[in-house]
C-alpha positions as CSV (number, residue, x, y, z in Angstrom):
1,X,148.2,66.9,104.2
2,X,149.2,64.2,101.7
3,X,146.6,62.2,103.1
4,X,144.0,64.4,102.6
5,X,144.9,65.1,99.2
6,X,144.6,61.1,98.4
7,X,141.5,60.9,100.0
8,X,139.8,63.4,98.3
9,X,140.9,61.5,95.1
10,X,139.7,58.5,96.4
11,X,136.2,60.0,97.0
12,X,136.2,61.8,94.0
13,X,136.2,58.3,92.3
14,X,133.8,56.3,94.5
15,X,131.0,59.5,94.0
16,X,131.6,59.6,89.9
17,X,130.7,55.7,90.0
18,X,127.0,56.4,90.1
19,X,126.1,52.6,90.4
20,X,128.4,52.1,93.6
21,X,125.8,52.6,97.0
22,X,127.4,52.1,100.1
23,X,125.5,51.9,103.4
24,X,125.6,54.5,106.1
25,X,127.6,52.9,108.7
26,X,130.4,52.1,106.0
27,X,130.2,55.6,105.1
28,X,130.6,56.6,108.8
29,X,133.4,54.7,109.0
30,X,135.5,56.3,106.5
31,X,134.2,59.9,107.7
32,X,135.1,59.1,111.3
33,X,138.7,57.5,109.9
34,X,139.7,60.8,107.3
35,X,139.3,62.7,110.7
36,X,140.6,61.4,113.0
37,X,143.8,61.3,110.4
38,X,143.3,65.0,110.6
39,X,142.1,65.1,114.3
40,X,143.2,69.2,114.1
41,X,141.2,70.1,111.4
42,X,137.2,69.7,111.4
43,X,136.4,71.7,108.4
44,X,136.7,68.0,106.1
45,X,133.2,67.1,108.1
46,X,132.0,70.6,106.7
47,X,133.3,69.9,103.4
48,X,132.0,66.5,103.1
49,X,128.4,67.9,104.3
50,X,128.2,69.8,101.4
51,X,128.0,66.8,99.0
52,X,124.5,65.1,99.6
53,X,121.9,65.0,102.4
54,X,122.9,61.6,103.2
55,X,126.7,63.0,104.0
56,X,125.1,65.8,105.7
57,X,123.3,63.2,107.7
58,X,126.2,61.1,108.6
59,X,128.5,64.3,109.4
60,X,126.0,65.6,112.0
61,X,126.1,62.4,113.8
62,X,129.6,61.9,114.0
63,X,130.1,65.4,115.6
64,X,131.0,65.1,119.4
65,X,131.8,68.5,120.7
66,X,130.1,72.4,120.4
67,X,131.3,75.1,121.3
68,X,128.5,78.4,121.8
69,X,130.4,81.5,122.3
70,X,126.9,83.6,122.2
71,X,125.7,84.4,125.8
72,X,122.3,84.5,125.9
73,X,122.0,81.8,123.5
74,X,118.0,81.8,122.0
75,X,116.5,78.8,123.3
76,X,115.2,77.9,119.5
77,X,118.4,78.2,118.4
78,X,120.0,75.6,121.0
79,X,117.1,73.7,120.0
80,X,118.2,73.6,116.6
81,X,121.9,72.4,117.3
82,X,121.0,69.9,119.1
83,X,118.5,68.1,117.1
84,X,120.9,68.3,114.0
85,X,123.9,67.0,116.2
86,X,122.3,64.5,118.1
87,X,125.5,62.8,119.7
88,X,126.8,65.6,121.3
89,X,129.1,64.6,124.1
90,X,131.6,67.8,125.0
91,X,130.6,71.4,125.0
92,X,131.8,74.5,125.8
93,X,130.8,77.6,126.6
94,X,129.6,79.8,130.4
95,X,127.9,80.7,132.5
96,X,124.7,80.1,134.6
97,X,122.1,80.7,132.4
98,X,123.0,78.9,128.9
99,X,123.9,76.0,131.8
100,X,119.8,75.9,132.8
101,X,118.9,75.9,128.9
102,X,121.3,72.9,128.1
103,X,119.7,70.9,130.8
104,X,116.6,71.2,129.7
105,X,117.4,68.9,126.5
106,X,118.1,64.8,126.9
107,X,121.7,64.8,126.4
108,X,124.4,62.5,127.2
109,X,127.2,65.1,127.9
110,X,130.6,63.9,129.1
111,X,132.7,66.3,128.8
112,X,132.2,70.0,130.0
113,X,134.3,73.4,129.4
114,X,133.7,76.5,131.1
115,X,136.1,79.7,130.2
116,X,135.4,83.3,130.5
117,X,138.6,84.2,128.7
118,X,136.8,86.7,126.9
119,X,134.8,88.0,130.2
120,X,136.0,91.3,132.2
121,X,133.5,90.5,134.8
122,X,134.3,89.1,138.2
123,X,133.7,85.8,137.4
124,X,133.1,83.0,139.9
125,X,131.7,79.1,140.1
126,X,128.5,79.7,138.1
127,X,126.8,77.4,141.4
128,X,123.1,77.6,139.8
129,X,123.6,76.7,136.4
130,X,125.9,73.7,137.6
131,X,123.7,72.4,140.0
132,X,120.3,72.3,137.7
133,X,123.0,70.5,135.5
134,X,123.7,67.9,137.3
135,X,120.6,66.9,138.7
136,X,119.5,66.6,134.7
137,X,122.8,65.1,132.9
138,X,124.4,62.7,135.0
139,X,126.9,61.4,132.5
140,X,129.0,63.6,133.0
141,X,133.1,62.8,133.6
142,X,135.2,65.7,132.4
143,X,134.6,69.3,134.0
144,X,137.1,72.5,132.8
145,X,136.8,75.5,134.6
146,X,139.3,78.2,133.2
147,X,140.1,81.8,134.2
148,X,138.1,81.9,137.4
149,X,138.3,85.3,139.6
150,X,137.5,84.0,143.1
151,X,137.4,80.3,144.0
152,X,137.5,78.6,147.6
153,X,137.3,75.1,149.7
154,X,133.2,75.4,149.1
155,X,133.0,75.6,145.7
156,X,135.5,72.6,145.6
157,X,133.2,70.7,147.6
158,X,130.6,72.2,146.0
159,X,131.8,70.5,142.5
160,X,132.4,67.7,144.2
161,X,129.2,66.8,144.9
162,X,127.6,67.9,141.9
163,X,129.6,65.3,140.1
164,X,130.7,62.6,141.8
165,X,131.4,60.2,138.8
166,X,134.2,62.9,137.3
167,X,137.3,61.6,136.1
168,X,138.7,64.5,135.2
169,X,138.8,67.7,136.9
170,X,140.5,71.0,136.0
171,X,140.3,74.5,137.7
172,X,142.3,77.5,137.0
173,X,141.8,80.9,138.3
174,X,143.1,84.3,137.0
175,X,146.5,85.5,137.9
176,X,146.5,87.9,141.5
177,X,142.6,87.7,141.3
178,X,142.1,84.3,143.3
179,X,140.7,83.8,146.7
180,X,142.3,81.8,149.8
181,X,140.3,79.7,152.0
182,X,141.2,77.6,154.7
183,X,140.2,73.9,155.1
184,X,139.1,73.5,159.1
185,X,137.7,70.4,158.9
186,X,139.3,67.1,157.1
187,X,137.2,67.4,153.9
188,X,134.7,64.5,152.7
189,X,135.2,64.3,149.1
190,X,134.0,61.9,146.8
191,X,135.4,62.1,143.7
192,X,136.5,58.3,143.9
193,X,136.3,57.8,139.8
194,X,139.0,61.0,139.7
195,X,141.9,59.7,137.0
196,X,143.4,63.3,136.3
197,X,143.4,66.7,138.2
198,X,144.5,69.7,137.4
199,X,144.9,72.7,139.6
200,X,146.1,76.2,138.7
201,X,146.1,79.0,141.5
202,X,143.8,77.3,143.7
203,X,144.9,79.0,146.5
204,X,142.9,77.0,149.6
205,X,144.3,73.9,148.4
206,X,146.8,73.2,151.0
207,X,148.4,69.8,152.4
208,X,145.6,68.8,154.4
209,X,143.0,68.6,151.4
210,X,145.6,67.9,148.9
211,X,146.6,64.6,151.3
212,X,142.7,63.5,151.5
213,X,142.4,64.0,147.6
214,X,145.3,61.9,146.8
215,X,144.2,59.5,149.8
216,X,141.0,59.1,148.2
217,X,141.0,59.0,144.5
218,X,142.5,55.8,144.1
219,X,142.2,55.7,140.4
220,X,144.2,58.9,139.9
221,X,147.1,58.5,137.5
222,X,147.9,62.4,136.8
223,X,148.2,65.2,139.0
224,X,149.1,68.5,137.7
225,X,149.3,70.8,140.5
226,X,150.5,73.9,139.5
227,X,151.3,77.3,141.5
228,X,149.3,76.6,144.5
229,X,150.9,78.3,147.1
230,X,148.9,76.7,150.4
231,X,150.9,73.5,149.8
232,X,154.6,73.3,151.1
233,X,157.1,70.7,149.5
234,X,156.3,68.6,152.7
235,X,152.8,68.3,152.1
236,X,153.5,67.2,148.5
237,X,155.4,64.4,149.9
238,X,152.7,63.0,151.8
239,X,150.5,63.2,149.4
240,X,152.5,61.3,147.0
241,X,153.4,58.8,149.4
242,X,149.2,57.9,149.2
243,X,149.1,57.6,145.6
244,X,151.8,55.2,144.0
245,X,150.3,54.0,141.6
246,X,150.7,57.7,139.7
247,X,152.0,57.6,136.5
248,X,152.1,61.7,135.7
249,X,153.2,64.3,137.9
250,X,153.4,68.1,137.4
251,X,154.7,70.2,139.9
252,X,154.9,74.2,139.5
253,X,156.1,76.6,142.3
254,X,158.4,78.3,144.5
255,X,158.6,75.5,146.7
256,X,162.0,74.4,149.3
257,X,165.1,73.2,148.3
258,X,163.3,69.5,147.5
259,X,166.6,67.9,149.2
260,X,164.8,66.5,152.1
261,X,164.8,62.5,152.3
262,X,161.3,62.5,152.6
263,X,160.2,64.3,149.5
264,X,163.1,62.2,147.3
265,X,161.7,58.8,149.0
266,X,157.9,59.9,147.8
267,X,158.3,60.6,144.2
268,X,161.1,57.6,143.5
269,X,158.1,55.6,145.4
270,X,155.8,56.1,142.3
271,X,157.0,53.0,140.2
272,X,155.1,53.6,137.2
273,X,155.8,57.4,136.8
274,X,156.2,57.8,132.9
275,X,155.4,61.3,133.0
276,X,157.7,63.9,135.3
277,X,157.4,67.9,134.6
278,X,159.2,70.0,137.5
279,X,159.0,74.1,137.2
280,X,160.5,74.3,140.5
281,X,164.1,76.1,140.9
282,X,164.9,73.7,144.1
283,X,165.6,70.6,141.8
284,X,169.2,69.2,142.4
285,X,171.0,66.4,141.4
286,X,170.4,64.6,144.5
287,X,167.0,64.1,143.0
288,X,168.0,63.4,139.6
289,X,170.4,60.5,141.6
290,X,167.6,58.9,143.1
291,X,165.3,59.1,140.0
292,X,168.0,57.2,138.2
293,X,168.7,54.9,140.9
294,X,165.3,54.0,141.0
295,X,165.2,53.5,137.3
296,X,161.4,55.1,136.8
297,X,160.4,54.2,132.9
298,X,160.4,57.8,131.8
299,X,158.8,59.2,128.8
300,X,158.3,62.5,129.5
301,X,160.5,64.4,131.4
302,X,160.8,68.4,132.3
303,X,163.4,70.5,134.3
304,X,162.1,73.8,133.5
305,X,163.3,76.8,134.8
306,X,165.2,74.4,137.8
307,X,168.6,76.2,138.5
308,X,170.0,73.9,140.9
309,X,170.9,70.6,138.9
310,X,174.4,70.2,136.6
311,X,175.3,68.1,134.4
312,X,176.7,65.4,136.6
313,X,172.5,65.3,137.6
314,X,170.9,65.2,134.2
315,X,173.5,63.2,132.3
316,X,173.1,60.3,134.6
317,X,169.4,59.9,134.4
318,X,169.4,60.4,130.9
319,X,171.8,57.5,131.3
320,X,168.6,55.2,132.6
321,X,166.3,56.0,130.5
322,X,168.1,56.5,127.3
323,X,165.7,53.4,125.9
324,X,162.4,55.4,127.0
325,X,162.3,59.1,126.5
326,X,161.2,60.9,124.0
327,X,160.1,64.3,125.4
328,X,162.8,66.2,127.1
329,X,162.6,69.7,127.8
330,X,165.7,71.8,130.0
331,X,164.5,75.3,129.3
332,X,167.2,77.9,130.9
333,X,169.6,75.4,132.0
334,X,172.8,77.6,131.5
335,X,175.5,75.4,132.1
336,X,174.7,73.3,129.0
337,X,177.2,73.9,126.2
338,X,177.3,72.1,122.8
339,X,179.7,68.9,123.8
340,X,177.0,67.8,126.1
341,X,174.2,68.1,123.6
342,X,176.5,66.2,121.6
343,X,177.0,63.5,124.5
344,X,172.6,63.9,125.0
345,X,172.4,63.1,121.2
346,X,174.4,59.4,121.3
347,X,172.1,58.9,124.4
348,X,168.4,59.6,123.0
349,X,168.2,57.6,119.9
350,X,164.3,57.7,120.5
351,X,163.8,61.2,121.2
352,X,161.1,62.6,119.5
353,X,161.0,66.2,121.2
354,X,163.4,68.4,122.5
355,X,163.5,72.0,124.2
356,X,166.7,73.8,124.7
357,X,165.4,77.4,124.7
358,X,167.7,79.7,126.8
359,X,170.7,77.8,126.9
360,X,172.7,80.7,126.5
361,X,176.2,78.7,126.1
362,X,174.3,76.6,122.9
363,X,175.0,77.4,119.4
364,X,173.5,76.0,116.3
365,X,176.4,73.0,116.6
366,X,174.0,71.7,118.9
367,X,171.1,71.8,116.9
368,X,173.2,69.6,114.1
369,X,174.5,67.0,116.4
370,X,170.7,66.5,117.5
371,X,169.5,66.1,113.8
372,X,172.4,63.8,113.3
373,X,172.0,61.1,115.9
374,X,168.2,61.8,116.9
375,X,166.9,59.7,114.0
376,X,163.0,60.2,115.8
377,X,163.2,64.1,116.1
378,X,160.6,65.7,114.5
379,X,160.0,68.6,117.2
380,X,163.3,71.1,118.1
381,X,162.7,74.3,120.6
382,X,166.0,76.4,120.3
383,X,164.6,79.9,121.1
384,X,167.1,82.4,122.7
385,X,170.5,80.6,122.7
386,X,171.9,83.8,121.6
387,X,175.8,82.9,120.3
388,X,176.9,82.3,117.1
389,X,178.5,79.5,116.5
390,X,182.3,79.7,115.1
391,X,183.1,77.4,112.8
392,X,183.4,77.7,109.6
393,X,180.0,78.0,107.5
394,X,181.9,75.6,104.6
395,X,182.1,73.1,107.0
396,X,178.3,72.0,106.6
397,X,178.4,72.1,102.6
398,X,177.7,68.3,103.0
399,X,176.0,68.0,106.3
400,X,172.9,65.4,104.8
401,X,169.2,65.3,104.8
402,X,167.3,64.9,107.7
403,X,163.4,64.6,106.7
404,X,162.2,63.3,110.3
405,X,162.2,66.5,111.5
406,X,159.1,68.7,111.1
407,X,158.9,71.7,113.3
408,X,161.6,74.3,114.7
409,X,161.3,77.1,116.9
410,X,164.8,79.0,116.3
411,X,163.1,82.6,117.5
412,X,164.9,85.2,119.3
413,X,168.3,84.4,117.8
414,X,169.7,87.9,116.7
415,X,172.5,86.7,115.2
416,X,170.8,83.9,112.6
417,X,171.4,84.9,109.2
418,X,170.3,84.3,105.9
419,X,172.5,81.7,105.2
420,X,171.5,79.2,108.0
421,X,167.6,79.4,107.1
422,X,168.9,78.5,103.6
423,X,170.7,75.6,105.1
424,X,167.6,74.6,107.3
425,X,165.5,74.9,104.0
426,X,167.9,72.5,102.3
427,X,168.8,69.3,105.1
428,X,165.1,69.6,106.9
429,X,163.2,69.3,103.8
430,X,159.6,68.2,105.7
431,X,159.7,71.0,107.6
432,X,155.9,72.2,108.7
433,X,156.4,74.6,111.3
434,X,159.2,77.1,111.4
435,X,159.3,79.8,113.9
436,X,162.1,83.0,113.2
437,X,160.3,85.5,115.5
438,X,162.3,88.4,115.8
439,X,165.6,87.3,113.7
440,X,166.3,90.9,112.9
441,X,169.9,89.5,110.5
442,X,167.7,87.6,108.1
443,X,166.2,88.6,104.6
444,X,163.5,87.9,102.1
445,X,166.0,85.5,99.8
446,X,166.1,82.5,103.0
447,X,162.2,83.0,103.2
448,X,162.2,82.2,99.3
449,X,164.3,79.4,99.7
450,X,162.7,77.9,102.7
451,X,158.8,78.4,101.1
452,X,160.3,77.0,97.7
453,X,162.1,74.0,99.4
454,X,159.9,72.9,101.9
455,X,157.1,72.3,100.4
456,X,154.8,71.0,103.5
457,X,155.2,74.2,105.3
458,X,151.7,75.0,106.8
459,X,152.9,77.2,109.6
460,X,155.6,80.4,109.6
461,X,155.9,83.2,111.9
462,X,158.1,86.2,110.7
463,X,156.5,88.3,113.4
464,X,159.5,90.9,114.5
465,X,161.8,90.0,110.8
466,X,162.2,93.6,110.5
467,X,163.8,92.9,106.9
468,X,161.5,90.7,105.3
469,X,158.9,92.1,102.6
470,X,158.4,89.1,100.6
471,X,157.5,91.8,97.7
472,X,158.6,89.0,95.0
473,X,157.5,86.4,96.1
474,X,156.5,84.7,92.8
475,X,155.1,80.9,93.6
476,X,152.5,79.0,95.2
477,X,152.8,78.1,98.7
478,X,149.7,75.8,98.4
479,X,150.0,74.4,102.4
480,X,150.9,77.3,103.7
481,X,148.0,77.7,106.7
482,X,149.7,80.5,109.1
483,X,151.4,83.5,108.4
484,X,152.5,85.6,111.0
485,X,153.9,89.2,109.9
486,X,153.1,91.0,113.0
487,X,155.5,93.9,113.6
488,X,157.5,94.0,110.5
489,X,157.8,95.9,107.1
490,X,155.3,94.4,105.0
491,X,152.9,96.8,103.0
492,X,150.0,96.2,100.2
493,X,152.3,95.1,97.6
494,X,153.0,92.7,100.3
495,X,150.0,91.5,100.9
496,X,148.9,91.6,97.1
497,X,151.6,89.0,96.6
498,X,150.4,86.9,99.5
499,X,146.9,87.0,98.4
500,X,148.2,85.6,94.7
501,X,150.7,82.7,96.0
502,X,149.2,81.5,99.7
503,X,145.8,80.9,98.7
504,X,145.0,78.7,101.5
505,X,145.8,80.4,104.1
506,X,143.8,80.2,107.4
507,X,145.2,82.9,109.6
508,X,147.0,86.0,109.2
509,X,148.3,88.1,111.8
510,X,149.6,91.1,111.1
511,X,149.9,93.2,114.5
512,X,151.1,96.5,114.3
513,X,151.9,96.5,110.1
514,X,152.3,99.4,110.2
515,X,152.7,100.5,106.7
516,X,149.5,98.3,105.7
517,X,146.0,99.9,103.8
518,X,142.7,99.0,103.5
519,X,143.7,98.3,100.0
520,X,146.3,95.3,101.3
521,X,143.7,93.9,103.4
522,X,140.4,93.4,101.0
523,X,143.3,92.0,98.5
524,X,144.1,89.2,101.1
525,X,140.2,88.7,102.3
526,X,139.1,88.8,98.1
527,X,141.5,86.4,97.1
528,X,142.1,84.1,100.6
529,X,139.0,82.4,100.1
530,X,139.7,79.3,102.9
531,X,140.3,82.5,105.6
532,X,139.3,81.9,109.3
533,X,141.0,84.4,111.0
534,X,142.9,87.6,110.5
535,X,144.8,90.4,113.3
536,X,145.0,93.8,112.9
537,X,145.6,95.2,115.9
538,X,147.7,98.6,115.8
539,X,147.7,98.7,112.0
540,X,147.5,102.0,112.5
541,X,146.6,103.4,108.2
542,X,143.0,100.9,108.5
543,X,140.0,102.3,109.9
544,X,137.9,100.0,111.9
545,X,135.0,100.1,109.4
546,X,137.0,97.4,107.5
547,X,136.0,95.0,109.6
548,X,132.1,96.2,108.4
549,X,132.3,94.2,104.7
550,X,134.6,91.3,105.7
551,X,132.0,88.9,106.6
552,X,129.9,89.9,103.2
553,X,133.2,89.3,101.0
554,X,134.5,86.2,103.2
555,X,131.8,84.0,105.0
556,X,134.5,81.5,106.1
557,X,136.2,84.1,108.7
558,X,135.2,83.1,112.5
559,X,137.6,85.9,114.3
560,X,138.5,88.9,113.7
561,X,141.1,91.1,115.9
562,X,140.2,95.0,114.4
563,X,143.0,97.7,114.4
564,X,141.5,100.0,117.2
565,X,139.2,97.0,119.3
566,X,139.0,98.9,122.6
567,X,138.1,102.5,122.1
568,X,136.2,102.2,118.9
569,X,134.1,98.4,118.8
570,X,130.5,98.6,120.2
571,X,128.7,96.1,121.5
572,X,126.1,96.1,119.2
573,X,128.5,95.2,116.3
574,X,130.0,92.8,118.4
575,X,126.9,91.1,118.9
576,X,126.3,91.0,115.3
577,X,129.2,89.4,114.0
578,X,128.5,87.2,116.8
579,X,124.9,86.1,115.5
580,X,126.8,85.3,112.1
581,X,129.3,82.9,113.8
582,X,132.1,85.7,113.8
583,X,134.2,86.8,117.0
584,X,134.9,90.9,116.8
585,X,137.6,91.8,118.8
């Protein structure tokens, strides 16, 4: 953010010096620079368009990815895009049809994202579209393929074959809606330029194919294979046994114990494994042992939901690779208590990320010994620890200032009051994310204090804060991008407040407000004027034909969730907010 803001003054200057001309390519150079500094954010190219055909021009050609949510697209209008953005290299979008029409234009796609989130249809491997798009764009090396409803060994191979220079693949199918087919014959794949994989509920992947893959992709360096139930712990072993050169591995499922030699002797095989992320409740210490025996230069490393390690397990490999990690995430370990986060902290000097949520046994002691030794924190997940600590609130009068770290998730804590926010909003002063979801002990005075204190807040969820109104609120929050009041008591004064002091906010969720008006929510879409996307689902006192004037009074707003969006949204309006770049939900 406080680079933006210096660029913008920067620009400002250059463009009120009418006699300085600099060339396009210098000019590219800076666009491409300001965003990839704000990599998250695209709306500076938009903003930068605006200035003079020339930035226009340079903007267009330094925009890499589309996304069409409009299905049928109108050819013309395809047409259109891609002669203004002529270096498009990622897209996304569906189905079989929009496939053909993109194929009909000369361009050098790499990257390709298929997801039919938003579908209730019975969706499958679009095979037509895909194959008249590969015999026309053969550049193609990334392929996403989300929320399938039936998938099987032929449209693996089928993929496969289409695109045989892919380097990354990744195909997930709809939870209890995916097909199971069996492999009879050793499969002849060639995907040899395949770096990363990911599979999610693939259901006819089993050892057999999942041994040839890894047998035959030598360049892979990440597999992510995630609830495929066709492949035993065994079969994971060979596989990994034909890959050692992998340097990330994600495993997901209700596999065996993992205590057999053979599976241990596999994975420490993998010298060059930076990356390790295990949901898998087998996971003992016998593992962790060998892990740290083998002394594997871990960066990244996740025991979630694994109930069979201790402490004796974890401590010693964080022992080895005190020097290297800096993601560590032991979600629901319930033996952890606050003197071994306190032992973790001396350990983890370069930690940057942490997740303790659902360590019961934690209190927020732990969350201060992190701060305190963990100079590299900026990222703490603490959701659901659930005890209150004992000591005596005095006893952190002097605790410090602690401005590396930048977001915390502390939701589900019952028991957080409003003195703790008020000391979070005092020693983590850089704070840009906080997350209180359903603290139902805190108050509008600790919101005040933490908007007022940390200034660089750009994201806060109070979904659930029963108590909060933030009625007086009575200051700018300038940065402030996402507010999230869903389920709480907020009202129109409310929201009259919010459309006065958070000026740029982006989104606005306010699920099941139930004391909310019409009146609160033109207030917020009048005076909001950067708005991009507002909820309000179950809001139960605003009629659906709010959503009618929103796009007239705010042209920036790209989705909106209405308070009745099953029984009482048509299609045809749906379509029309969808021809003016709006998604009506």
């Amino acid at each position: 953010m406080e680079f933006k803001f210096k660029f913008k003054l920067l620009l400002s200057s250059i463009l009120s010096t009418k006699d300085l001309h600099l060339p396009d390519d210098c000019w590219e150079s800076v666009f491409k620079f300001f965003n990839q500094a704000d990599s998250n954010d695209i709306r500076c190219l938009k903003s930068l368009s605006r200035v003079s055909k020339q930035f226009l021009s340079i903007t267009n050609r330094i925009r890499f990815s589309l996304t069409i949510i409009c299905d049928p697209t109108p050819p013309f209008l395809l047409g259109l895009l891609f002669k203004r953005f002529t270096n498009l290299t990622r897209f996304l979008g569906d189905h079989n049809k929009l496939l053909c029409q993109i194929s009909c234009f000369p361009l050098n796609i790499t990257s390709l994202s298929l997801n039919l989130s938003n579908k209730f249809t019975k969706s499958t491997i679009p095979s037509d579209g895909l194959l008249t798009f590969s015999k026309k764009i053969t550049t193609l090396t990334s392929l996403t393929y989300s929320n399938i409803y039936s998938i099987d060994y032929t449209d693996f191979v089928f993929i496969a074959n289409c695109f045989p220079l892919l380097e990354e693949l990744h195909l997930s199918c709809l939870s209890h809606y995916y097909s199971i087919s069996k492999v009879e014959e050793p499969p002849s794949l060639t995907l040899f330029n395949l770096r990363k994989v990911r599979l999610k509920r693939q259901r006819y992947i089993n050892d057999q194919l999942l041994f040839y893959l890894f047998k035959n992709c030598k360049h892979l360096e990440e597999a992510i294979i995630l609830d495929c139930d066709g492949i035993t712990d065994a079969g994971i072993a060979s596989a990994l046994a034909q890959r050692p050169t992998l340097r990330s591995l994600s495993l997901s499922n209700n596999f065996g114990a993992f205590l057999n030699s053979h599976f241990i002797d596999s994975l420490v095989s993998l010298k060059g494994l930076t990356c390790l992320d295990l949901c898998c409740p087998g996971i003992s210490d016998d593992l962790l042992y060998s892990i740290a025996r083998e002394g594997l230069p871990l960066t990244r490393l996740v025991l979630k939901n694994c109930s069979a390690y201790s402490y004796a397990g974890i401590i010693c490999l964080l022992s080895k690779c005190r020097q290297s990690l800096q993601h560590l995430n032991l979600q629901n370990a319930d033996f952890l208590n606050d003197q071994h986060v306190v032992v973790f902290s001396l350990l983890l000097g370069n930690l940057v990320f942490i997740n303790l949520s659902g360590c019961k046994k934690l209190t927020k002691s732990a969350l201060f010994a992190l701060v305190r030794k963990c100079a590299s924190l900026s990222e703490i997940n603490m959701e659901r620890i659930w005890r209150q600590s004992v000591e005596n609130p005095d006893s952190l009068m002097d605790f410090g200032v602690y401005p590396q770290l930048k977001s915390l998730y502390f939701a589900n804590n019952p028991w957080l009051s409003d003195e703790i926010i008020i000391k979070f909003a005092s020693i983590f002063p850089n704070l840009q994310v906080l997350d209180l979801r359903n603290s139902s002990g805190i108050f509008d005075e600790s919101i005040y204090q933490v908007l007022r204190r940390c200034c660089k807040i750009r994201s806060l969820n109070l979904a659930g804060c029963s108590r909060v109104k933030l009625r007086r609120l009575n200051f700018e929050v300038s940065k402030l991008e996402v507010l999230n009041l869903s389920n709480t008591e907020v009202d129109d004064k409310t929201l009259n407040v919010i459309s006065r002091n958070c000026c740029g906010l982006l989104q606005l969720k306010l699920k099941f407000c139930l004391k909310v008006t019409k009146k609160g929510v033109n207030q917020v879409i009048e005076k909001c004027t950067r708005l991009r996307k507002i909820n309000l689902m179950g809001c139960r006192k605003v009629h659906n034909n709010v959503v009618d004037s929103m796009l007239n009074s705010r042209p920036s707003i790209r989705k909106i969730v209405a308070p009745n969006p099953i029984r009482f949204l048509s299609k045809t309006k749906k379509e029309l907010f969808l021809q003016q770049g709006c998604i009506l939900k």
